[in-house]
BAPA-828029 format. One record per atom (N, C-alpha, C): x, y, z; chain; residue number from 0. Coordinates in Angstrom, 1 decimal, decimal comma, padded with zeros to 4 digits. Example, Ala and Ser with C-alpha at 12.3 -4.5 7.8 and 13.67 -1.06 7.14 Angstrom:
2
<<013,2 -005,7 007,8> A 0>
<<012,3 -004,5 007,8> A 0>
<<013,2 -003,3 007,8> A 0>
<<012,8 -002,2 007,1> A 1>
<<013,7 -001,1 007,1> A 1>
<<012,9 000,0 007,9> A 1>
END
This chain:
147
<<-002,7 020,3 007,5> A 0>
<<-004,0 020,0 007,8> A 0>
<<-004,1 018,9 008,8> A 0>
<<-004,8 019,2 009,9> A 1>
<<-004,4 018,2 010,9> A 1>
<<-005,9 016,9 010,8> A 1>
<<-005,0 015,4 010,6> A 2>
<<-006,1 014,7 010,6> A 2>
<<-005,8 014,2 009,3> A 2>
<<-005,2 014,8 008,8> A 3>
<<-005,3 014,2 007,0> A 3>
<<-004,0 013,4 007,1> A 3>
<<-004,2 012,2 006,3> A 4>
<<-003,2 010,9 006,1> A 4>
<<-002,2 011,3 005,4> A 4>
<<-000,9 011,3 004,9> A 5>
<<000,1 011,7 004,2> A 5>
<<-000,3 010,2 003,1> A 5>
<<-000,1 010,6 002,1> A 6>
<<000,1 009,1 001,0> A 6>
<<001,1 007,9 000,9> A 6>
<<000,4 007,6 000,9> A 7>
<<001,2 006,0 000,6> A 7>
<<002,5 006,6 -000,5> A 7>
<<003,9 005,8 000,0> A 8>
<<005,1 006,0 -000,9> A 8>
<<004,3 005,6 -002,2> A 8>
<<005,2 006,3 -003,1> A 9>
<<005,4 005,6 -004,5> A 9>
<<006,7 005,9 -005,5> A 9>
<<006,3 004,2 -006,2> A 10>
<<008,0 004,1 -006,6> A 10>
<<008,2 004,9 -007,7> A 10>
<<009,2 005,8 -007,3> A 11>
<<010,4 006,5 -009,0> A 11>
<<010,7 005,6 -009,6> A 11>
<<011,0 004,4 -009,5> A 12>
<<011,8 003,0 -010,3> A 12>
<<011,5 001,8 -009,7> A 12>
<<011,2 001,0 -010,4> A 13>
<<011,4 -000,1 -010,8> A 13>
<<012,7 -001,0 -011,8> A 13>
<<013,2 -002,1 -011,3> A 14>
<<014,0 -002,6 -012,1> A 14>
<<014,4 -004,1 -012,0> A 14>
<<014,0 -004,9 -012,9> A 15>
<<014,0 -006,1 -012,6> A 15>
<<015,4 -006,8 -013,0> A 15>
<<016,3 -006,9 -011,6> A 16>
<<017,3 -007,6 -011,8> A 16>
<<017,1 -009,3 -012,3> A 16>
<<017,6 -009,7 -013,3> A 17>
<<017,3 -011,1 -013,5> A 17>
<<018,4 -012,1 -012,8> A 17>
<<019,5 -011,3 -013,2> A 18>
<<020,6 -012,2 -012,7> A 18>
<<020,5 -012,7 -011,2> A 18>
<<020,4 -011,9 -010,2> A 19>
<<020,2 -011,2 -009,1> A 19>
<<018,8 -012,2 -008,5> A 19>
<<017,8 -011,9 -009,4> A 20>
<<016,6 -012,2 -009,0> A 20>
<<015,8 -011,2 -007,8> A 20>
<<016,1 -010,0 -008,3> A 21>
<<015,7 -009,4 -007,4> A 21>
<<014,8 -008,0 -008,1> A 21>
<<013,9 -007,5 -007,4> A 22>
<<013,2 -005,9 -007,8> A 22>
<<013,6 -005,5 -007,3> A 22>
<<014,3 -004,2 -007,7> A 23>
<<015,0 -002,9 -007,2> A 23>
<<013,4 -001,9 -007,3> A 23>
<<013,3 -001,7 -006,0> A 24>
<<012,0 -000,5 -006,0> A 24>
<<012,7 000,5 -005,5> A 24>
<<012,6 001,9 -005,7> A 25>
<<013,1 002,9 -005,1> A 25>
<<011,8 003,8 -005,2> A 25>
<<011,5 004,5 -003,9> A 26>
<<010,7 004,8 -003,6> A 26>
<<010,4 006,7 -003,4> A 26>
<<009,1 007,5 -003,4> A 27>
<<009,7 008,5 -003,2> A 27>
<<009,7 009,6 -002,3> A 27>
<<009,6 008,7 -001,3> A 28>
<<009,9 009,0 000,2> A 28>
<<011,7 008,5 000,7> A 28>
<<012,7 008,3 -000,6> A 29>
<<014,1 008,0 -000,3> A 29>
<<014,3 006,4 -000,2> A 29>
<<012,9 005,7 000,4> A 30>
<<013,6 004,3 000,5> A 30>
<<014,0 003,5 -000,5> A 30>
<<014,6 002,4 -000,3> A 31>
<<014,9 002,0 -001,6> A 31>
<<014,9 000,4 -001,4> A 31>
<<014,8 -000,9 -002,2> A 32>
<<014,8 -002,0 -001,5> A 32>
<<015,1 -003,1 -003,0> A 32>
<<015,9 -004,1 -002,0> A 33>
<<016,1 -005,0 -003,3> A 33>
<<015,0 -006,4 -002,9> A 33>
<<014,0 -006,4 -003,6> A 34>
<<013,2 -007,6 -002,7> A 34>
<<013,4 -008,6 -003,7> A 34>
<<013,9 -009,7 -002,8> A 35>
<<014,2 -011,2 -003,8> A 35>
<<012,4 -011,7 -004,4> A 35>
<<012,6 -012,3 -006,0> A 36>
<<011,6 -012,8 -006,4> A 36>
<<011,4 -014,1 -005,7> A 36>
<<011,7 -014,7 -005,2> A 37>
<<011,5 -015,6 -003,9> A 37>
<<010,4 -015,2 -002,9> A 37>
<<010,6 -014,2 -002,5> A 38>
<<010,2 -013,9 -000,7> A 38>
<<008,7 -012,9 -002,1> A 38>
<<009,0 -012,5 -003,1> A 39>
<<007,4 -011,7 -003,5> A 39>
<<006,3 -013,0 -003,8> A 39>
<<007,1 -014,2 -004,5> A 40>
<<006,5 -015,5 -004,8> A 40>
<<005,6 -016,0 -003,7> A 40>
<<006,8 -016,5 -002,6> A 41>
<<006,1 -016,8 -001,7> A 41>
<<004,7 -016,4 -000,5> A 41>
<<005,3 -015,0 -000,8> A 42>
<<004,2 -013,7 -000,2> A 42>
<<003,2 -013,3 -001,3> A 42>
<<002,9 -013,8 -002,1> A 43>
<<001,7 -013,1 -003,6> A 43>
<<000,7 -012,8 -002,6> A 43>
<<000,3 -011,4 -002,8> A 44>
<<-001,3 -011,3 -002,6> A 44>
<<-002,0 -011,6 -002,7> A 44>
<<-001,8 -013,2 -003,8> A 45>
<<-003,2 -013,7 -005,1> A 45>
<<-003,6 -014,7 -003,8> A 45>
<<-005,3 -014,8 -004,2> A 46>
<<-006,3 -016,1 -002,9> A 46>
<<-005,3 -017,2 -003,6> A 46>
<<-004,9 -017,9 -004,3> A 47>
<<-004,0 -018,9 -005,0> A 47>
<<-003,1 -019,0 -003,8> A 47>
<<-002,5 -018,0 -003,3> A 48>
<<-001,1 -017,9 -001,9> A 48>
<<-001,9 -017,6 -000,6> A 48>
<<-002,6 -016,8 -000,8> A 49>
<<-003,0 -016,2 000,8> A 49>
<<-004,1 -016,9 001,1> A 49>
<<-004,9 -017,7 000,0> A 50>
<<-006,6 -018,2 001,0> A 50>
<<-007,0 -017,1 000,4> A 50>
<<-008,6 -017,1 000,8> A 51>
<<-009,7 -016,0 001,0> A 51>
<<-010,2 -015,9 002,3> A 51>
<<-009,5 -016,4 002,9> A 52>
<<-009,4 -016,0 004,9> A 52>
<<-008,2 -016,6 005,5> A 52>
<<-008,2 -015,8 006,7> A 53>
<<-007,3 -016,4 007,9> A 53>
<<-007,2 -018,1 007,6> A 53>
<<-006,2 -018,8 007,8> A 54>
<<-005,8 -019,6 007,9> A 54>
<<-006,0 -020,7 006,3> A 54>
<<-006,2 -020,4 005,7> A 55>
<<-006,2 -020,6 004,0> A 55>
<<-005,0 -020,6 003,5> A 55>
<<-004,1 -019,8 003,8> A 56>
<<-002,8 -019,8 003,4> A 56>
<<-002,3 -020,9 002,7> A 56>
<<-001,5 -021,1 001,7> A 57>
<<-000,3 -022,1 001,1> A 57>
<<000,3 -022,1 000,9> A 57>
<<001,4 -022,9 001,8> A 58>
<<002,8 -022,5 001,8> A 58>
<<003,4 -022,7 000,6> A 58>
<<004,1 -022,0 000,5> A 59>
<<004,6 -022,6 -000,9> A 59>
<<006,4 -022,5 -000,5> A 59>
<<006,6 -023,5 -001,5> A 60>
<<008,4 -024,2 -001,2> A 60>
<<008,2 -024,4 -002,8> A 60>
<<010,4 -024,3 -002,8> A 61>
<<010,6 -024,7 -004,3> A 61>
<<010,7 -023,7 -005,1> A 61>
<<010,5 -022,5 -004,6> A 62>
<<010,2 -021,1 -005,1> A 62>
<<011,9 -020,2 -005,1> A 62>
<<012,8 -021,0 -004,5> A 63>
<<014,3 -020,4 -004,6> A 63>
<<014,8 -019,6 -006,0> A 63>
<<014,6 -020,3 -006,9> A 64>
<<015,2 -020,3 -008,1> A 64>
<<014,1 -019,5 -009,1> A 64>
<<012,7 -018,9 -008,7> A 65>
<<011,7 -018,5 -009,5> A 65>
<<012,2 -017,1 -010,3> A 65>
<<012,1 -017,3 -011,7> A 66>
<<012,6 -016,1 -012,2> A 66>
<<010,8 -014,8 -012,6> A 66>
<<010,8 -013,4 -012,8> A 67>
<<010,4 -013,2 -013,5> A 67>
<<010,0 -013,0 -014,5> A 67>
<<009,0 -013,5 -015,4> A 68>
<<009,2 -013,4 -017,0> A 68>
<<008,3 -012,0 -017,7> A 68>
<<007,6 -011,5 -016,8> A 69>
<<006,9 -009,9 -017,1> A 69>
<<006,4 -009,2 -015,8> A 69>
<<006,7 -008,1 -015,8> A 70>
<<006,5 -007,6 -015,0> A 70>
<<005,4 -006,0 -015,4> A 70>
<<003,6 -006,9 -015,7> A 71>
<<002,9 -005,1 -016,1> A 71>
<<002,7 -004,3 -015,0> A 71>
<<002,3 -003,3 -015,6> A 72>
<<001,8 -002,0 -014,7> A 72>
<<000,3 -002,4 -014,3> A 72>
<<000,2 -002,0 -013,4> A 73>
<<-001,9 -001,9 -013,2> A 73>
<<-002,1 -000,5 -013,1> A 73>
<<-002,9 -000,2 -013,7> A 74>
<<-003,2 001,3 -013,4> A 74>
<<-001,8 001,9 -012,6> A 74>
<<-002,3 003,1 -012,0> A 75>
<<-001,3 003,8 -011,5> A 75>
<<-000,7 003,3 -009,7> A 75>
<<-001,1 002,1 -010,0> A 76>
<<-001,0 001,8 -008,2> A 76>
<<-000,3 000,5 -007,8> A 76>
<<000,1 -000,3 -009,0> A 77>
<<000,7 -001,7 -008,6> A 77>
<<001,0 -001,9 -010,1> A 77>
<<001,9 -003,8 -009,5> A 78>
<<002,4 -004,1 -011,0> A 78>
<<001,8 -005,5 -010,4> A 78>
<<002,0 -006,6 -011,6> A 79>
<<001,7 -007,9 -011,9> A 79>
<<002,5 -009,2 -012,6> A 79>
<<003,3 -009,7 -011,4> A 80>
<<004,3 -010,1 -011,8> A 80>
<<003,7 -011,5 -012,9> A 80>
<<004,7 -011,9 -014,0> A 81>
<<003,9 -013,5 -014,1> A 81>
<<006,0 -013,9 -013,7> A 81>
<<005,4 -014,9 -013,0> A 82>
<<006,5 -016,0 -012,2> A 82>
<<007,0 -017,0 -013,3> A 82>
<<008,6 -017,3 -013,5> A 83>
<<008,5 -017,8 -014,4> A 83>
<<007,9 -019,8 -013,9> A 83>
<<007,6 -019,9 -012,6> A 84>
<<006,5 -021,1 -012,8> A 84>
<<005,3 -021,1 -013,3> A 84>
<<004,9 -019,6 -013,7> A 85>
<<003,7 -019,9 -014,4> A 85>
<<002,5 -019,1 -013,2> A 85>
<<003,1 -018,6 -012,0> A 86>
<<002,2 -017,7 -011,6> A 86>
<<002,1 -016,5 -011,5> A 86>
<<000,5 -015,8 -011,9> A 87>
<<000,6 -014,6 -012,4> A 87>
<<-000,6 -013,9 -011,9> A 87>
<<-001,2 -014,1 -010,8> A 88>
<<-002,6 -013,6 -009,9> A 88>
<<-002,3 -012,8 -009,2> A 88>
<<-001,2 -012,6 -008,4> A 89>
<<-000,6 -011,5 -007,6> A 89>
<<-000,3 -009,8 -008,2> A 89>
<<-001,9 -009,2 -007,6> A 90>
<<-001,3 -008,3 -007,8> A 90>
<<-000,5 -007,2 -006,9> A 90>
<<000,6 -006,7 -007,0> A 91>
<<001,5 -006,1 -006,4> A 91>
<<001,2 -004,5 -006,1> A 91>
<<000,5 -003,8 -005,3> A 92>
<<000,2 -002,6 -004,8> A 92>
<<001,4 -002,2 -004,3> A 92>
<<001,8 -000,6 -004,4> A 93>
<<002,7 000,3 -004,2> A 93>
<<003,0 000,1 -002,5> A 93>
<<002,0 -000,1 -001,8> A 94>
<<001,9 -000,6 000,0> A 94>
<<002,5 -001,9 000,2> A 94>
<<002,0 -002,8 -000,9> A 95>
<<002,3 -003,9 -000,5> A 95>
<<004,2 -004,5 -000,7> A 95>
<<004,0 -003,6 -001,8> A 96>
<<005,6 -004,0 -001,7> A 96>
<<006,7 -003,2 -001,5> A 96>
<<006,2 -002,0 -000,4> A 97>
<<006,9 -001,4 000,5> A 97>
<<006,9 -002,3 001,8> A 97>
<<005,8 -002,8 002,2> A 98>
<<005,9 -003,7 003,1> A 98>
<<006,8 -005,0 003,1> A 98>
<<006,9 -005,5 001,7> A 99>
<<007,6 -006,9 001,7> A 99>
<<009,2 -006,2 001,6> A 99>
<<009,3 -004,7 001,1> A 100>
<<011,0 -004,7 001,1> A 100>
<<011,4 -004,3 002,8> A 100>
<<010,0 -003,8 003,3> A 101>
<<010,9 -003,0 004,8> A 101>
<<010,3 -004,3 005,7> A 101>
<<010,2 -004,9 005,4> A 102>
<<009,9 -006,4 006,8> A 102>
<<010,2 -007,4 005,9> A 102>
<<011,7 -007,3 005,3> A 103>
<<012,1 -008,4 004,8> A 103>
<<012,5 -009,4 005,7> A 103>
<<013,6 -009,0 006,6> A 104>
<<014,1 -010,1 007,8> A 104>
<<013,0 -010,9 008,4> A 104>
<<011,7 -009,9 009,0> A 105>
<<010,8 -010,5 009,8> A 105>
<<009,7 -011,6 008,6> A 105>
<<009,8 -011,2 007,5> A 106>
<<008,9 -012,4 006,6> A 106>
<<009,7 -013,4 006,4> A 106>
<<011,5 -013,3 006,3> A 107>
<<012,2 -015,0 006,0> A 107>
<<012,1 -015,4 007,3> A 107>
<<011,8 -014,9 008,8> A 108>
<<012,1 -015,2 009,9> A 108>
<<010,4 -015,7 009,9> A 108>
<<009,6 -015,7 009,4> A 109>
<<008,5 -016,3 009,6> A 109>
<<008,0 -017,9 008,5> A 109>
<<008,4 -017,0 007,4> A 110>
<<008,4 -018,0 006,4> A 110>
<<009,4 -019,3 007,1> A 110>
<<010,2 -019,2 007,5> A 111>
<<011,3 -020,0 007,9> A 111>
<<010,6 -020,8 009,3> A 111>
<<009,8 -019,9 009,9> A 112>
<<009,3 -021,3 011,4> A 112>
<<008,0 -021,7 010,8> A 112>
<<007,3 -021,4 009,7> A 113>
<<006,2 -022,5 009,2> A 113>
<<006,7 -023,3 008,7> A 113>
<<008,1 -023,4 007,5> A 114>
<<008,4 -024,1 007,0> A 114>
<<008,7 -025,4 008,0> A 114>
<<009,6 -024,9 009,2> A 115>
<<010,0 -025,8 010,1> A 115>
<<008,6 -026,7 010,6> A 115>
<<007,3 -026,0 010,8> A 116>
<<006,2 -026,3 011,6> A 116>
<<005,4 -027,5 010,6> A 116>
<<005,9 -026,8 010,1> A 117>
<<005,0 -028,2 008,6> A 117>
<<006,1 -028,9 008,2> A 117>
<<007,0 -029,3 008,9> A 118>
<<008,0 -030,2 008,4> A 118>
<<009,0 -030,4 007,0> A 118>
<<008,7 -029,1 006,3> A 119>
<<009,0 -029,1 004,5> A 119>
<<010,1 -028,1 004,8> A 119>
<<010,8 -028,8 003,8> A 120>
<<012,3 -027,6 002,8> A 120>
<<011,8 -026,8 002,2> A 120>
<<012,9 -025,5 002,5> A 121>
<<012,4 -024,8 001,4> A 121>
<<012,4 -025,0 -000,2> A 121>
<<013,0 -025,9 -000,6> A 122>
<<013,4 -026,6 -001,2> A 122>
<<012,8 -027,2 -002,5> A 122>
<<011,9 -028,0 -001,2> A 123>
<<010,8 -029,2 -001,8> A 123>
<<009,8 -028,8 -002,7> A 123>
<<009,7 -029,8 -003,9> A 124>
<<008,7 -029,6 -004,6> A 124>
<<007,3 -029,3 -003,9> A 124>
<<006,1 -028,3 -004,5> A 125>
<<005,4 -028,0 -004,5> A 125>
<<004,2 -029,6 -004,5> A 125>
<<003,7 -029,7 -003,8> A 126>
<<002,8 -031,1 -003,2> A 126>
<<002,0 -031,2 -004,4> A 126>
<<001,2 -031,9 -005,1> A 127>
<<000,0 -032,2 -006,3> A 127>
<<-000,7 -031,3 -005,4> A 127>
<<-001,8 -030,9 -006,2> A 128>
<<-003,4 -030,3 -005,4> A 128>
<<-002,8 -028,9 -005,1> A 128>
<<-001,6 -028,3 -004,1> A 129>
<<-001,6 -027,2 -004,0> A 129>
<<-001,3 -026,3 -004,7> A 129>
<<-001,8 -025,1 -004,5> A 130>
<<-001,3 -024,0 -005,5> A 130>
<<-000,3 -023,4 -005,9> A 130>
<<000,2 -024,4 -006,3> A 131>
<<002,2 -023,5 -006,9> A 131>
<<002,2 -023,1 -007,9> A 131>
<<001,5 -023,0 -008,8> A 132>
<<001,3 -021,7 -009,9> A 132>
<<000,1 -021,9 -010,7> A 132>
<<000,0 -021,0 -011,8> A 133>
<<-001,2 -020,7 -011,9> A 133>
<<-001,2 -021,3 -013,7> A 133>
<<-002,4 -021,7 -014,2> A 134>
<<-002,1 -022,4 -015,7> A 134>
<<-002,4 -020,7 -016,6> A 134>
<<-002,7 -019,8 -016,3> A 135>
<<-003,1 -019,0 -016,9> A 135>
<<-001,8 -018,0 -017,4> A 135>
<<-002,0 -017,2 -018,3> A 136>
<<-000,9 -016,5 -018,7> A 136>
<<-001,1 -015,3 -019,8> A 136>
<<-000,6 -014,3 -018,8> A 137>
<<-001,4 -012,8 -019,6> A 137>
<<000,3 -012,1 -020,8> A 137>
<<-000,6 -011,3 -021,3> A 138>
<<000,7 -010,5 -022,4> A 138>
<<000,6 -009,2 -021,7> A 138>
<<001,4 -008,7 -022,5> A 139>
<<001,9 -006,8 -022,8> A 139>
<<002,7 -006,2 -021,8> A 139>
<<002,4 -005,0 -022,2> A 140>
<<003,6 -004,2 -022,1> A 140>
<<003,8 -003,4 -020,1> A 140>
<<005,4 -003,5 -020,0> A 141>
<<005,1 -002,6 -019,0> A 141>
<<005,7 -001,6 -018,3> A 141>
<<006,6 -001,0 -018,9> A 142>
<<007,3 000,5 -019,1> A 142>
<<008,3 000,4 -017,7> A 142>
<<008,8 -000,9 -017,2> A 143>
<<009,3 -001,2 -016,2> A 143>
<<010,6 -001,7 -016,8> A 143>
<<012,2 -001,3 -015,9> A 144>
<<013,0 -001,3 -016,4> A 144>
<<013,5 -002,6 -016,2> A 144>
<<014,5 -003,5 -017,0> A 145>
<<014,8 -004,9 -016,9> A 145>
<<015,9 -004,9 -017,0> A 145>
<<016,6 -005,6 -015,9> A 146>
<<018,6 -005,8 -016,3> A 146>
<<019,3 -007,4 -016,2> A 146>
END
């Protein structure tokens, strides 16, 4: 049918490497991607990471080492990681984190010249006042696989 959009991938699996620190998404258009809990931290969809407009952003550092501690389902279209710092507002759409596994290089190659531009390590503790995680903290279940 000419004109009609093909659908957005969606993942066959999920799997949350712990050791690793990384989500195995495989997707079911073939792709497949290991995205570090690092680069999903840093990247949250939540206004907490991104603002609620252009130039709102907060960078966030210190996030190397962040483990997952649940990973639910949202309806049939994303999941909701809680970080084990304690952030848990991000929610993760089936687009969105096809985008963070297929523009991995170009997001550490960006994350990497703000870091430089604002003078901070990746490293460095999260500043007082900014948003490095969240005090809130949800339960249950989420049919997602864990290794």
């Amino acid at each position: 049918m000419a004109g009609t959009k093909s659908p957005d991938p969606v993942p066959t699996a999920l799997t949350v490497h712990q050791a690793s620190r990384v989500l195995e998404v495989v997707f079911d258009d073939g792709a497949s991607f290991h995205i570090p809990f690092e680069l999903m931290r840093i990247f949250s969809p939540s206004a907490e990471v991104q603002g609620h407009g252009p130039g709102q952003e907060v960078l966030q550092t210190g996030k190397r080492l962040v483990g997952i501690d649940e990973l639910k389902s949202v309806g049939h279209y994303a999941v909701q990681p809680r970080f084990s710092d304690g952030h848990d507002t991000g929610i993760f759409s089936w687009p969105f984190l096809y985008h963070l596994g297929s523009n991995q290089a170009d997001l550490w190659q960006r994350y990497e010249q703000r870091l430089k531009a604002a003078g901070i390590g990746r490293d460095a503790p999260m500043k007082k006042g900014s948003s490095g995680s969240s005090g809130s903290s949800g339960s249950g279940s989420s049919g997602c696989a864990s290794n």
